[in-house]
C-alpha positions as CSV (number, residue, x, y, z in Angstrom):
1,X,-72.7,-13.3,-10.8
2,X,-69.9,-15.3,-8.9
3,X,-71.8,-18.6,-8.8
4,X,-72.5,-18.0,-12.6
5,X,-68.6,-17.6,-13.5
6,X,-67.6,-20.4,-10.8
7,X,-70.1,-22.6,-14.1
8,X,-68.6,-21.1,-16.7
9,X,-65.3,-21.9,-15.7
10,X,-66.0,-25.4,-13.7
11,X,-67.8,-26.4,-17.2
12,X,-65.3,-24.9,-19.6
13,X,-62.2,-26.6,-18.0
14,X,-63.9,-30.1,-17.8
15,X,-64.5,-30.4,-21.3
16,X,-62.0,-32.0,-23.4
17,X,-60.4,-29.2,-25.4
18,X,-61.8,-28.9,-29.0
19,X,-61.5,-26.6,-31.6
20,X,-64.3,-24.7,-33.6
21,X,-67.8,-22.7,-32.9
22,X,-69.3,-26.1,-32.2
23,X,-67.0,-26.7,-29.6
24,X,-67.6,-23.1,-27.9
25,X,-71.4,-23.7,-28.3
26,X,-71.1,-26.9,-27.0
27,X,-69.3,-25.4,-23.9
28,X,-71.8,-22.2,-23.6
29,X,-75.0,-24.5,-23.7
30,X,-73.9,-27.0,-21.1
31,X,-73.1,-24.2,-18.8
32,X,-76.3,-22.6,-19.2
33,X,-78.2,-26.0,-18.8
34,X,-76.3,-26.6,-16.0
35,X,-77.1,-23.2,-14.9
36,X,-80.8,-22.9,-15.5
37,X,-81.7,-26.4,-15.3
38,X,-83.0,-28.4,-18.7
39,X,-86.2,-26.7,-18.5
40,X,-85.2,-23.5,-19.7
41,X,-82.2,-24.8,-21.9
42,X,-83.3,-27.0,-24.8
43,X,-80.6,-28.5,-26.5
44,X,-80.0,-31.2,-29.3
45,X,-82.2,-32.8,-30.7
46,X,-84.1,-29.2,-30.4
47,X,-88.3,-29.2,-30.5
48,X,-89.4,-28.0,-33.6
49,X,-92.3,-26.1,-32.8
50,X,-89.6,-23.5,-31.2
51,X,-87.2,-23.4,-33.5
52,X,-90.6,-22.9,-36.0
53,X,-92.1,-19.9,-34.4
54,X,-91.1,-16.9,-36.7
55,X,-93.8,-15.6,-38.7
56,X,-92.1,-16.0,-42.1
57,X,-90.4,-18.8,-43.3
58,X,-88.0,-17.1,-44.6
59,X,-86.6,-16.6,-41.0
60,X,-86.9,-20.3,-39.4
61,X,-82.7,-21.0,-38.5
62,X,-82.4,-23.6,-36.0
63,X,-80.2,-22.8,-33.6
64,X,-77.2,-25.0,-31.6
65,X,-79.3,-24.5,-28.7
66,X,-82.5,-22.3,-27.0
67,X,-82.2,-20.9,-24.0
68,X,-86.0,-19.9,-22.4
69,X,-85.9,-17.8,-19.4
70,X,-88.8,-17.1,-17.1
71,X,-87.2,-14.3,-15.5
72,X,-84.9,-11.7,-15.4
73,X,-82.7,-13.5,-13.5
74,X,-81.8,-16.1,-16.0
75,X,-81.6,-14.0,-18.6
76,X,-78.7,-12.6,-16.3
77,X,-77.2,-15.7,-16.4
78,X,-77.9,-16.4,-20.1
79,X,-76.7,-13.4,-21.2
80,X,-73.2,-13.5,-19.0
81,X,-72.3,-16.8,-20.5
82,X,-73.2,-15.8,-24.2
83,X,-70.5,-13.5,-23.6
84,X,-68.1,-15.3,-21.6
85,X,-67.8,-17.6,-24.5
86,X,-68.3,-15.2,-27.3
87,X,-70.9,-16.6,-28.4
88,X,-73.1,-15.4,-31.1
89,X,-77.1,-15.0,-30.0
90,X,-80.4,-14.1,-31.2
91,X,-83.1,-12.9,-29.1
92,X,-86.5,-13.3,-30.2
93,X,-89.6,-12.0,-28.7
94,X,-92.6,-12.6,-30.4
95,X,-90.6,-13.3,-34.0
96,X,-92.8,-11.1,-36.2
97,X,-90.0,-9.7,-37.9
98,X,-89.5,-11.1,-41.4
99,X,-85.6,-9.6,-41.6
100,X,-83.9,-13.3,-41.5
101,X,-81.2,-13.4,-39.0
102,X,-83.2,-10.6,-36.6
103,X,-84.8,-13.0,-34.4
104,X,-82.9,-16.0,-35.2
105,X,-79.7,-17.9,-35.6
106,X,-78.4,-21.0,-37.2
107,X,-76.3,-23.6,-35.8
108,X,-73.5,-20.7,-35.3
109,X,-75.5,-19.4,-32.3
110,X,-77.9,-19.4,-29.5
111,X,-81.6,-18.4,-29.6
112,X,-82.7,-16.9,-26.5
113,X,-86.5,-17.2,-26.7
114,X,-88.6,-14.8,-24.7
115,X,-92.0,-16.8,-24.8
116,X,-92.4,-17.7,-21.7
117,X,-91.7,-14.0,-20.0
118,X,-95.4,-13.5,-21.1
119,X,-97.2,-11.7,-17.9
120,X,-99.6,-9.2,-17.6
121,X,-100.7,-7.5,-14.8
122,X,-102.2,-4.0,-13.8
123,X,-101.7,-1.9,-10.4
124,X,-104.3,-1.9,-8.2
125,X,-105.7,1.9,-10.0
126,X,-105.3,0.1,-13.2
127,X,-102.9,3.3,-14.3
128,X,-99.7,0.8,-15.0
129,X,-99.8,-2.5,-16.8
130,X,-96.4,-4.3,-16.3
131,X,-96.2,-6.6,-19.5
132,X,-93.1,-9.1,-20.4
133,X,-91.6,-9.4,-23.6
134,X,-92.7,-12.2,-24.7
135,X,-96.4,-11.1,-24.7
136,X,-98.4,-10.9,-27.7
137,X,-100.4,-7.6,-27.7
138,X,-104.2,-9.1,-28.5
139,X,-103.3,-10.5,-24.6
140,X,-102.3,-8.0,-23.5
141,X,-105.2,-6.0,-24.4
142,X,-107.2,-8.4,-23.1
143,X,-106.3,-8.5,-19.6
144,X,-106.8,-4.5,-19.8
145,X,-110.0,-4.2,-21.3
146,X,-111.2,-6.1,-18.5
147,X,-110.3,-3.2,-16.2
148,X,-112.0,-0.6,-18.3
149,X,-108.8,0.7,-19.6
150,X,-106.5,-0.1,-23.0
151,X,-102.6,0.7,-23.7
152,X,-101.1,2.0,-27.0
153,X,-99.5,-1.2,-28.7
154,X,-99.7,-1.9,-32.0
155,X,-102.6,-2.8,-34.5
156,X,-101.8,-6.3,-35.1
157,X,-102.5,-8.6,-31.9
158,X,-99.9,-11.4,-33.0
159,X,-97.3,-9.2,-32.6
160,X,-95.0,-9.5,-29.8
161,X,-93.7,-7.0,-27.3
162,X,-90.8,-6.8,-26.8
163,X,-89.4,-6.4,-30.7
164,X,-92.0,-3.6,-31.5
165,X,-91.6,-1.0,-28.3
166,X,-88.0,-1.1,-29.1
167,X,-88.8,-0.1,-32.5
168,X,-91.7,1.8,-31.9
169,X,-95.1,1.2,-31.7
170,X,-98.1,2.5,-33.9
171,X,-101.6,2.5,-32.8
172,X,-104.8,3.2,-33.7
173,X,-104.8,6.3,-31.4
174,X,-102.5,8.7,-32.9
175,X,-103.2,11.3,-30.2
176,X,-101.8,9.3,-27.8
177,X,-98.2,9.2,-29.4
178,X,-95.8,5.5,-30.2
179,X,-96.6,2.9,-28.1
180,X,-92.9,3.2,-26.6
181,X,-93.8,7.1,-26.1
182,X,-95.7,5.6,-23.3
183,X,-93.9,3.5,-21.7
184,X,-93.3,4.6,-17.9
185,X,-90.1,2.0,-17.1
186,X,-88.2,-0.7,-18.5
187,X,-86.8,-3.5,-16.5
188,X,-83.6,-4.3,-18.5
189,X,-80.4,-6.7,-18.3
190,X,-77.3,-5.6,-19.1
191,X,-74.4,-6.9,-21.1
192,X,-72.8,-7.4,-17.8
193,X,-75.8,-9.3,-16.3
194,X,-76.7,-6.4,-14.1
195,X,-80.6,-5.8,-13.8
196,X,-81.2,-2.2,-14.2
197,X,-84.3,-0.6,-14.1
198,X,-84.6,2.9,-17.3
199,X,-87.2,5.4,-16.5
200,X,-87.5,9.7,-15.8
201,X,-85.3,9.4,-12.7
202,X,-83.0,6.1,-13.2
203,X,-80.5,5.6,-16.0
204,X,-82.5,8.4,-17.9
205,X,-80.2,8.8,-20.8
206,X,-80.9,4.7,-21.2
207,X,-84.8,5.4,-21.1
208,X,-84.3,7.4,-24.1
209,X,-82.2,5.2,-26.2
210,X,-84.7,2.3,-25.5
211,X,-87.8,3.9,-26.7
212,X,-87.1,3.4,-30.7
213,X,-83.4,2.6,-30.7
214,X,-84.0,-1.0,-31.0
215,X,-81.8,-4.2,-30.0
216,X,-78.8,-2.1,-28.7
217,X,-78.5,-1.8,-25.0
218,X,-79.6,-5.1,-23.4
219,X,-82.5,-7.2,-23.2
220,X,-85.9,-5.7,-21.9
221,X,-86.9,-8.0,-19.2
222,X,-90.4,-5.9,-18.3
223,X,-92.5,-2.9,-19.5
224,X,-93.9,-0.7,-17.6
225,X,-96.6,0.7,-19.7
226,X,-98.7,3.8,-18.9
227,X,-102.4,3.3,-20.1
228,X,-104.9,5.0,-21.3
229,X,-108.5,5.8,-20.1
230,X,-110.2,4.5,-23.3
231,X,-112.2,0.7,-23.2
232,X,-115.3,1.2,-25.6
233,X,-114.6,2.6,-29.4
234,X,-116.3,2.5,-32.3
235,X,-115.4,1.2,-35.7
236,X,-116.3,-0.3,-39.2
237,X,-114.9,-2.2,-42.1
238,X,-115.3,-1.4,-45.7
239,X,-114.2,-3.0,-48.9
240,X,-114.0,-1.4,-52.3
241,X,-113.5,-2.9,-55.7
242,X,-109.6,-2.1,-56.9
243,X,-111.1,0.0,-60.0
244,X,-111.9,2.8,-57.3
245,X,-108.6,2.5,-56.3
246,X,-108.0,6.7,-57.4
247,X,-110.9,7.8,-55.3
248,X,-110.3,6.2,-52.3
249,X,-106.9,7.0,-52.5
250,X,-108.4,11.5,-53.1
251,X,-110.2,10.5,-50.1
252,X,-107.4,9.5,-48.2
253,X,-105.7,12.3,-48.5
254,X,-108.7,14.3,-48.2
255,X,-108.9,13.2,-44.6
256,X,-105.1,14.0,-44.4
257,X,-105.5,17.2,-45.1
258,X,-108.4,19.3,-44.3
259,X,-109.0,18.6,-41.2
260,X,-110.8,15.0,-40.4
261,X,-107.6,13.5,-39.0
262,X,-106.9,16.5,-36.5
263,X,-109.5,14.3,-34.2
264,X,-107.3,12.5,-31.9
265,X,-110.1,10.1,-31.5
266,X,-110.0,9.4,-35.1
267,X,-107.8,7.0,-37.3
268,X,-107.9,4.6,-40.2
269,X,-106.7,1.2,-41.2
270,X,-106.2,1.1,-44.8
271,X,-104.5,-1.5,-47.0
272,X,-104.8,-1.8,-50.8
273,X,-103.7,-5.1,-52.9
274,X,-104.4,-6.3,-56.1
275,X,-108.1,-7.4,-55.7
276,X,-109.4,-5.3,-53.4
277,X,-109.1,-2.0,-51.1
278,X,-109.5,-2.5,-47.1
279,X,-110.3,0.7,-45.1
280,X,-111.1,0.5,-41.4
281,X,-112.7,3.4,-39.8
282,X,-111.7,3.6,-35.6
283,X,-113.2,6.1,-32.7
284,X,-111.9,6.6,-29.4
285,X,-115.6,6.5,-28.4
286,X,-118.6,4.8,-28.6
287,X,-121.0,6.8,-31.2
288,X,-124.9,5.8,-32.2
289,X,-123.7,7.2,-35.9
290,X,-120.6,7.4,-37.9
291,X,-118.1,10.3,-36.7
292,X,-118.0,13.5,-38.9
293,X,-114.1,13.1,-39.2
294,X,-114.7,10.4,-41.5
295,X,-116.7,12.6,-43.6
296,X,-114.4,12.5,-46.8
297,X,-115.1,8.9,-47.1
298,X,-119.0,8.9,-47.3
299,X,-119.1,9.4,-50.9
300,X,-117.2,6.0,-51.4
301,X,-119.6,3.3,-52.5
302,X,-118.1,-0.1,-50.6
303,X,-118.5,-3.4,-52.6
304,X,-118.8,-4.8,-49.0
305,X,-119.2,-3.7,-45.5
306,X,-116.9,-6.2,-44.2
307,X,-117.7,-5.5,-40.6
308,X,-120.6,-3.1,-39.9
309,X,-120.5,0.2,-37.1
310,X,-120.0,-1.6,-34.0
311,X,-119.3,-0.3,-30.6
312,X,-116.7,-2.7,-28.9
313,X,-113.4,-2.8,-27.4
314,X,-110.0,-3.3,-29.0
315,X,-109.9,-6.8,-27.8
316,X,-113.0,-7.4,-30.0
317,X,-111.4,-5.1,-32.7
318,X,-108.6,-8.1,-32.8
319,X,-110.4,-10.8,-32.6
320,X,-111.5,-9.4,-36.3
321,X,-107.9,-8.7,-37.5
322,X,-107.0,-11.9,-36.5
323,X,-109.9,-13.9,-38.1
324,X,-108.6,-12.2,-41.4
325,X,-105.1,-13.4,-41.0
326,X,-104.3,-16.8,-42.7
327,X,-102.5,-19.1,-39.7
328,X,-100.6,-20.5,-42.5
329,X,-96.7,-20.3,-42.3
330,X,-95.2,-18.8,-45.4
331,X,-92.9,-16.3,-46.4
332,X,-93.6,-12.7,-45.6
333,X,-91.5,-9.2,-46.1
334,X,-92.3,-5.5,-45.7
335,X,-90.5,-2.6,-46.6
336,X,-91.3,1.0,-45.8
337,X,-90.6,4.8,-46.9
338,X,-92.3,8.0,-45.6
339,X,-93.2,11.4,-47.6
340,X,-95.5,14.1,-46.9
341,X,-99.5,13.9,-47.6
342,X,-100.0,14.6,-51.5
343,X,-103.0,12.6,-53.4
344,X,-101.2,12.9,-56.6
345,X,-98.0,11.2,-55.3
346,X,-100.5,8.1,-53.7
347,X,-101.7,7.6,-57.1
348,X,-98.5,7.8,-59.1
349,X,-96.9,5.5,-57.1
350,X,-99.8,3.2,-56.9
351,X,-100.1,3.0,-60.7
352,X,-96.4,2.0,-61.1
353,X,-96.8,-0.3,-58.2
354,X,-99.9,-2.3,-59.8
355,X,-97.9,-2.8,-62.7
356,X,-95.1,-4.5,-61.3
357,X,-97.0,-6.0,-58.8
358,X,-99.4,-7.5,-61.1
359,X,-96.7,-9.1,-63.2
360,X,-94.8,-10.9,-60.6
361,X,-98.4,-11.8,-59.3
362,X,-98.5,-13.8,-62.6
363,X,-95.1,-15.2,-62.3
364,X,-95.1,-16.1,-58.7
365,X,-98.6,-16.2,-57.3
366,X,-97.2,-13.7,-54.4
367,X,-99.4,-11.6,-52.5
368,X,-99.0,-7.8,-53.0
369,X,-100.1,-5.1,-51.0
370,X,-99.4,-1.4,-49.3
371,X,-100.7,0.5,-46.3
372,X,-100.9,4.6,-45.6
373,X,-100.0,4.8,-41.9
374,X,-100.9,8.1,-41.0
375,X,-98.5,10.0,-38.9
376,X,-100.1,13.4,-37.6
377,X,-97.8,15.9,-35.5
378,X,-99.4,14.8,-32.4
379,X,-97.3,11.9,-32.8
380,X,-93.8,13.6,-32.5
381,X,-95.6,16.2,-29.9
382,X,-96.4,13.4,-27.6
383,X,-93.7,11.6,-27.5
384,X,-91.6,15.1,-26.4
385,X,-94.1,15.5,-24.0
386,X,-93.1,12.0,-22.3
387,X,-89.3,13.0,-22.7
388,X,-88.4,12.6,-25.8
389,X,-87.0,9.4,-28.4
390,X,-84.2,9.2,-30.7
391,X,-86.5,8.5,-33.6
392,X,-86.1,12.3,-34.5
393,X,-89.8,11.8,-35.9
394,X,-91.0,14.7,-38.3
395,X,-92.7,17.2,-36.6
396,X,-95.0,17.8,-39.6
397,X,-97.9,15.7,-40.7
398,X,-96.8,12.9,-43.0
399,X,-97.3,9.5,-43.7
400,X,-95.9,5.9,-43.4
401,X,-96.0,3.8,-46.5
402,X,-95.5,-0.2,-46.0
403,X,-95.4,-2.7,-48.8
404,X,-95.9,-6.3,-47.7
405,X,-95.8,-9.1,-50.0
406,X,-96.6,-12.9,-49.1
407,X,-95.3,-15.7,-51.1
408,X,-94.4,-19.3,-50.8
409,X,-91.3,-20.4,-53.0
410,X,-88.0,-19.4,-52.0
411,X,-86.7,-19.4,-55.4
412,X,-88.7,-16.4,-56.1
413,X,-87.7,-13.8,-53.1
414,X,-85.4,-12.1,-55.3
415,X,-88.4,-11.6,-57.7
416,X,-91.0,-10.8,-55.3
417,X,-89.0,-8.5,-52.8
418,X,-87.9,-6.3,-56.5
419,X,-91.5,-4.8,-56.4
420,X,-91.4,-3.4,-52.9
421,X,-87.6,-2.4,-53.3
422,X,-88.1,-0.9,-56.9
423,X,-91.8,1.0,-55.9
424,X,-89.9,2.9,-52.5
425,X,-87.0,4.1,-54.6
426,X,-89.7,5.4,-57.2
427,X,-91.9,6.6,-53.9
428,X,-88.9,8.2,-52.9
429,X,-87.3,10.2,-56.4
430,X,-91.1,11.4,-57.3
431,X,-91.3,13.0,-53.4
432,X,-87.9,14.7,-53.6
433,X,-88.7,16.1,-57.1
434,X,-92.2,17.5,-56.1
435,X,-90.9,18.9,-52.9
436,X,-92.6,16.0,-50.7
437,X,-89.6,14.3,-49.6
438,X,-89.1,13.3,-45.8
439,X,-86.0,11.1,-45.3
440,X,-87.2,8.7,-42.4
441,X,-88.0,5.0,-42.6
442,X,-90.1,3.4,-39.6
443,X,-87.9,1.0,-37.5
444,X,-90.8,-1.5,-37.4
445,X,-91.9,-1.5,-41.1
446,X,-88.0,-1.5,-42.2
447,X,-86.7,-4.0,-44.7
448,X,-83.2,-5.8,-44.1
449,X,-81.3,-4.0,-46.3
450,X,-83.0,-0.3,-44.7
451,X,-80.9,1.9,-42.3
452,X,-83.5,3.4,-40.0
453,X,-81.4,4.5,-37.7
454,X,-79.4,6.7,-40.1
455,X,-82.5,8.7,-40.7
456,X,-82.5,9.6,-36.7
457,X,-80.3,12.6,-37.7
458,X,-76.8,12.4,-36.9
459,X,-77.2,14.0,-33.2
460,X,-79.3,11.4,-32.0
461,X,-77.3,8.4,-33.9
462,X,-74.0,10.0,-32.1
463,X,-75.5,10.0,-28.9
464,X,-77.3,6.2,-29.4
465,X,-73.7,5.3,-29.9
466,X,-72.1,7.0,-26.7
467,X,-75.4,5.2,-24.8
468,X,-74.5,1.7,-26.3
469,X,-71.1,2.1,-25.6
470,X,-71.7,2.9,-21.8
471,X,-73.8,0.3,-21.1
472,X,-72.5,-2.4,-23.2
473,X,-68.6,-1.5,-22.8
474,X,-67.7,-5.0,-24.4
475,X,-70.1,-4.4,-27.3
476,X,-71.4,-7.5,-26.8
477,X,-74.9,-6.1,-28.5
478,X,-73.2,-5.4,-31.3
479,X,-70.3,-8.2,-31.9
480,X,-72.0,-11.3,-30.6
481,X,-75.8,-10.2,-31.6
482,X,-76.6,-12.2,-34.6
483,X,-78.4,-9.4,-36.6
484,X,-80.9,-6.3,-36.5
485,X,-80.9,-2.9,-36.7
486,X,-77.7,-2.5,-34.7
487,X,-75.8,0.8,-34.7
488,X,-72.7,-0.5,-35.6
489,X,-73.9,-1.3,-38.6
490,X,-75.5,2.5,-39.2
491,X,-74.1,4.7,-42.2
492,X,-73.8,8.3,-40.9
């Protein structure tokens, strides 16, 4: 940390004095390329395809300069000069976020880009896989499933790390709690530059704050990830036409509620848009027929079986969510609300949300859709079993509800982002009348105007607070970080 100041200062006092945040930058950049060497400081003219790799547009900022560390050690450095100078920062892990300003900065700051802190690797048992943040989880899978064993992450495999175990984590294997519910240690630096290590015997008040408290406390340098003995599943992919739209949705909450999703082993991927219905049937466990849990579905007749009963592995699960996903860049945003399990509310919603959805559809040509996440009370039992989060998850069954909307033309996100914010206030009024109401929003699917960590309950936001503040003394996570669900920003 001395040699690092000795820069800071030997750089700031031989530049000619100037005035301004380009001046400061300037200053901060130089001592961190000095620092770090050019390799891991990239500075004007920036390359593109970095400053590009968000993935919405609506993000892309480029930044006065990107600092890419390959280890804890210069993230150390980084971080101790962002704050010597006061400099504003973004870190970004794997950029999926579509919140503008979470994992990116303009020409007022400095990107800190986690890409290349992307390794994998598994103890010699294969019990621990040690991840960076700047993995993408279809990797990460795949260096586990060679071992026989998998790790809760999340469903999409584009997604990266770092960003979503802070927020959360949700899986296809309920029973098996959040992916940051299973997370054994984090490897973290600190405002100060100190590496620390959080876990169930170091810096345990820390441990809990990390595992859904989000960009706070420092930056996660390594993941210690507890896995899980499952390799070979079983699953299947069905497509029905939209004007079925009220009996898949009966037999969604069918499963809900009497009894098919009890099976730990058991969960479904389900996504409805304006021309069609996705559901995507996943077992723990490699079966010759379809599992009873997912009896409440068999009366459905599919336009399509998009992707018939197989017996794989979650690697070759994501090779299929992948090869579904446009690779085009465009704009992207997702907002989410929660409420307990009621068919009737599903479809009430869903009619007012076709309506808007459709018309904006015709105005804009933007992509509409929402997705059920089911959220059984395994999910808040496990994660007190592993010690707890500050999520303050409902202990009764419930459910997740995500809009997402694509679109291209940035003259029309006022538009487009009005169905998604109109349909969760409606979501929201129709649950408290009927008695369905629960006041949480998902970290991971909140919008940029969404509080998440307000709906932690005020105990747990108090005591994120007292964490953040002994840690970070200088609040250098919350002045200097450019945006994100920060807790200074929280309204309790």
């Amino acid at each position: 940390m001395m040699l690092v100041k000795f820069l800071v200062l030997l750089v700031a006092g031989g530049l000619a004095a100037e005035n301004g945040t380009a001046s400061v930058l300037q200053r901060a950049c130089k001592a961190a390329q000095d620092s770090l060497g050019a390799d891991q400081v990239d500075t004007s003219p920036l390359n593109q395809t970095i400053v590009e790799d968000n993935w919405s547009l609506s993000c892309l900022a480029e930044p006065y300069c990107i600092i890419l560390p390959r280890n804890a050690r210069a993230i150390s450095t980084a971080i101790q000069i962002i704050a010597y100078f006061n400099a504003s920062f973004a870190v970004r892990a794997g950029g999926h976020s579509p919140n503008p300003g979470w994992s990116s900065v303009d020409k007022g700051g400095i990107l800190v880009d986690l890409q290349y802190m992307n390794k994998v690797s598994l103890t010699s048992d294969s019990n621990v896989a040690s991840v960076g943040p700047g993995a993408r989880w279809g990797d990460v899978m795949k260096v586990v499933n060679k071992r026989n064993v998998s790790v809760v992450g999340t469903r999409a495999p584009d997604v990266g790390v770092g960003g979503s175990l802070l927020g959360g984590g949700y899986f296809y294997l309920s029973g098996y709690g959040l992916a940051t519910d299973n997370v054994k240690s984090f490897e973290i630096v600190l405002s100060s530059g100190k590496i620390a290590n959080a876990n169930a015997h170091e810096n345990d008040d820390l441990f809990w704050a990390l595992k859904g408290g989000g960009p706070n406390f420092g930056i996660v340098t390594r993941y210690d990830l507890n896995t899980i003995p499952v390799n070979k599943i079983w699953y299947k992919v069905l497509s029905y036409p939209t004007d079925q739209a009220m009996n898949v949705l009966d037999a969604v909450a069918k499963w809900q509620l009497e009894g098919g999703s009890s099976d730990p082993k058991g969960n479904i991927i389900f996504y409805i848009g304006l021309d069609s219905i996705l559901l995507g049937l996943v077992y723990a466990e490699p079966l010759a027929g379809q599992p009873s849990c997912f009896a409440s579905f068999n009366k459905l007749a599919p336009v399509t079986v998009a992707v018939p009963a197989t017996n794989g592995t979650f690697t070759s699960l994501n090779v299929i969510a992948e090869s579904s996903v446009s690779n085009a860049t465009i704009r992207h945003d997702y907002r989410g609300v929660s409420s307990l399990v009621d068919a009737q509310l599903y479809k009430d919603v869903y009619k007012f949300w076709l309506e808007k959805a459709k018309a904006v559809y015709n105005t804009t040509g933007s992509k509409q859709t929402f997705a059920i996440q089911h959220v059984p009370s395994s999910i808040a039992e496990h994660g007190a079993r592993q010690g707890g989060n500050p999520m303050g998850i409902p202990q009764q069954t419930h459910q997740w509800w995500t809009t997402l909307v694509d679109w291209t033309d940035e003259s029309a996100d006022g538009l487009v982002r009005s169905v998604a914010i109109e349909t969760t206030a409606y979501w929201q009024r129709l649950s408290q009348e009927r008695g369905l109401d629960v006041s949480y929003i998902y970290m991971n699917d909140a919008a940029r105007d969404q509080d998440p960590i307000a709906t932690y309950g005020g105990a747990n936001v108090q005591t994120l607070k007292e964490i953040a503040a002994k840690y970070d003394p200088g609040q250098v996570f919350q002045r200097l970080q450019n945006d994100g669900f920060l807790l200074y920003k929280v309204r309790t």
